[in-house]
TIZA-960680 format. One record per residue (C-alpha): residue number from 1; residue in one letter; x, y, z. Coordinates in steps of 0.001 Angstrom, whole numbers, plus 500000, padded with zeros to 6 digits. Layout:
<atoms>
kolvex volum X Y Z
NUM A X Y Z
...
</atoms>
This chain:
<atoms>
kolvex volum X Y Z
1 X 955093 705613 894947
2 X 952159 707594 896120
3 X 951555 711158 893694
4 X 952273 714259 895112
5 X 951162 717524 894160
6 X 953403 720986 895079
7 X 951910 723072 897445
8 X 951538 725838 894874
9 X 948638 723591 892933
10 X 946475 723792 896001
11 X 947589 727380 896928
12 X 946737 728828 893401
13 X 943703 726707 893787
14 X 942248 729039 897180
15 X 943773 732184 895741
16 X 941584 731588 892268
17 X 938639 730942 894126
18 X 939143 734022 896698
19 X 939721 736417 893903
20 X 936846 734961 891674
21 X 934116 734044 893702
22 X 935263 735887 897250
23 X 936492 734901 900574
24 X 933021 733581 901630
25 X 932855 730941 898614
26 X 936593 730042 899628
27 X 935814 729392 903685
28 X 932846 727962 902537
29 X 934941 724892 900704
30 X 937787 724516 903094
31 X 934835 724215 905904
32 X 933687 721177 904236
33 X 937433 719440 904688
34 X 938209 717227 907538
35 X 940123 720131 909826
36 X 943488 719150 910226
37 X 943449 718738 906082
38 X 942115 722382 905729
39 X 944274 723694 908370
40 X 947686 721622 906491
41 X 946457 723524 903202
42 X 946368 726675 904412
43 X 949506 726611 905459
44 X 951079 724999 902518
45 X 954648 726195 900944
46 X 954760 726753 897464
47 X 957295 723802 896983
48 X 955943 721542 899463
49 X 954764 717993 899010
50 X 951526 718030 898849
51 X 949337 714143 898910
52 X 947827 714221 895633
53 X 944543 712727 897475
54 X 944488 715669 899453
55 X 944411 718136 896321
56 X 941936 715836 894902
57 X 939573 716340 898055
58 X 939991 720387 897571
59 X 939223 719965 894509
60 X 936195 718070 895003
61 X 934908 720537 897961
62 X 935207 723330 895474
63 X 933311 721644 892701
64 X 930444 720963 895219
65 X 930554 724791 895921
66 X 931402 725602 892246
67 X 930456 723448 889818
68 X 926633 723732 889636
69 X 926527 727087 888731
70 X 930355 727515 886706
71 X 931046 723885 885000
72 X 933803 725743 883432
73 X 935313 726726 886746
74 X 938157 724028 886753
75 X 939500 725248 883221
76 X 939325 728412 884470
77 X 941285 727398 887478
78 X 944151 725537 885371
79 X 944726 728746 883534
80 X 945147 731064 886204
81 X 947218 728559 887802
82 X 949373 729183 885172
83 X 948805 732857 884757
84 X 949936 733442 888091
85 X 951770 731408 890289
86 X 953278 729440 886937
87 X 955130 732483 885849
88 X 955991 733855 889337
89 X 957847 730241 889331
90 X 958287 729046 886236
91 X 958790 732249 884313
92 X 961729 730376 881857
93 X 959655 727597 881113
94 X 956356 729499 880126
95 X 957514 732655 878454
96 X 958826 730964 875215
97 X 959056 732863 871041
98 X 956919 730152 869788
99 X 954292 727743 871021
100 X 956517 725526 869211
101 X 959132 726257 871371
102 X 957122 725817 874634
103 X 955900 721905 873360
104 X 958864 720758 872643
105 X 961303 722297 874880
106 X 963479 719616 877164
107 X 961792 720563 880868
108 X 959225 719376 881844
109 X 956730 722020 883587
110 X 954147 718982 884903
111 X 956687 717265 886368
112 X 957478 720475 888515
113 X 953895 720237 890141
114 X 952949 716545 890271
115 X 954849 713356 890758
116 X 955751 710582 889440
117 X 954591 710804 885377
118 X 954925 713416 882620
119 X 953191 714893 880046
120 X 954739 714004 876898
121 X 954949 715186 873063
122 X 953540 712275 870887
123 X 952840 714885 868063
124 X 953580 717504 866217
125 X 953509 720015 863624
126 X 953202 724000 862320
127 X 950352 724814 864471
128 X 949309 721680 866309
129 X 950606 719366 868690
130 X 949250 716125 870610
131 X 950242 715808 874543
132 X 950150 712708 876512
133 X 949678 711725 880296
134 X 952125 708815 881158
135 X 952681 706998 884382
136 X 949927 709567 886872
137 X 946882 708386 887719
138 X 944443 711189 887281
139 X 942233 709855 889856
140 X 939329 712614 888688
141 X 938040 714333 886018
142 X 938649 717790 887157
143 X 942354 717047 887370
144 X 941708 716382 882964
145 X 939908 720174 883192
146 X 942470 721872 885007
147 X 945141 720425 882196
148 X 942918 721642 879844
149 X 942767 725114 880841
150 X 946500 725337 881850
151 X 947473 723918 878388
152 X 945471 726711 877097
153 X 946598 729555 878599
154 X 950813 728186 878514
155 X 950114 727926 874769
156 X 948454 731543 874853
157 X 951435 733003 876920
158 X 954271 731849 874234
159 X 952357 733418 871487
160 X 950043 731179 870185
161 X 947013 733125 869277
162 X 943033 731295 868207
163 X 944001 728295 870971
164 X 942126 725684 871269
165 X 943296 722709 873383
166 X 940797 719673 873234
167 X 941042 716559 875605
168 X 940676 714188 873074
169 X 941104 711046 874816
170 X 940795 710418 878675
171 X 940909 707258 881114
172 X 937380 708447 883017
173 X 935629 707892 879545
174 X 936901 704510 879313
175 X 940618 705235 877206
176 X 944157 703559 878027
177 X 945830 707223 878761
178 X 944608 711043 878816
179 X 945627 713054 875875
180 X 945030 716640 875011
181 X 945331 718191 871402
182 X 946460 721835 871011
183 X 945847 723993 868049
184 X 946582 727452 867786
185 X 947590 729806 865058
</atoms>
């Protein structure tokens, strides 16, 4: 089975870079995408199939634009994913009493953007837990950064104040499976 994004990861991916670094920086990185690619994400629904390469390539035309001057930019990304077009969706899943409720609750929010996999509870306690990518090849690093940041800021929305979400283990650095740690208080 080849992954799939939804159309909302790679809409919320032009609308953070429009409203952060302007229209300009935005038509400068779909440009740089083969034109029937650029022209299929622009038009994107928000619960369309999206090929997972194709995200990936966005992704990757934005970092060339981006990265150099923001290495933070993907984070930064993730979390207004989340911010955003995560609660205009998602609102149930997100807006939680406890970040202890959000980590362990029974839905799974990545498996409502990307296909086939899960992030998966392999830990947990008070004010900590330990997530786990199974079964979805990352493909790239910024796909780990964008976790990272939407972690964050999910974690931040139910409550969780002082977060810090660490990806302590990831395939590109030579580990069996990605995992992210999240602390908050």
């Amino acid at each position: 089975m080849k992954a799939v994004a939804r159309g909302s990861t790679a809409k919320a991916t032009m609308q953070f870079v429009s409203t952060r670094y302007g229209a300009a920086a935005l038509d400068r990185i779909v440009s740089r995408l083969d034109p029937a690619l650029a022209n299929g994400l622009l038009r994107i629904g928000m619960t369309d199939d999206l090929p997972y390469a194709d995200l990936v390539a966005l992704w990757h035309s934005a970092d060339r634009e981006l990265g150099q001057e923001s290495p933070h930019w993907m984070e930064e990304a993730g979390a207004y994913a989340i911010e955003s077009f995560g609660q205009r969706l998602y609102r149930g899943l997100l807006q939680k009493s406890s970040p202890m409720e959000f980590v362990t609750q029974s839905v799974s929010l990545f498996r409502l953007y990307y296909s086939p996999g899960d992030i998966v509870l392999v830990d947990v306690d008070d004010a900590r837990a330990v997530v786990r990518l199974v079964g979805f090849e990352p493909v790239d690093p910024l796909f780990c950064q964008r976790q990272t940041g939407g972690l964050r800021r999910a974690i931040e929305l139910a409550g969780g104040k002082s977060v810090t979400v660490l990806h302590v283990r990831c395939e590109h650095e030579g580990d069996c499976y990605c995992e992210w740690e999240m602390r908050w208080s």
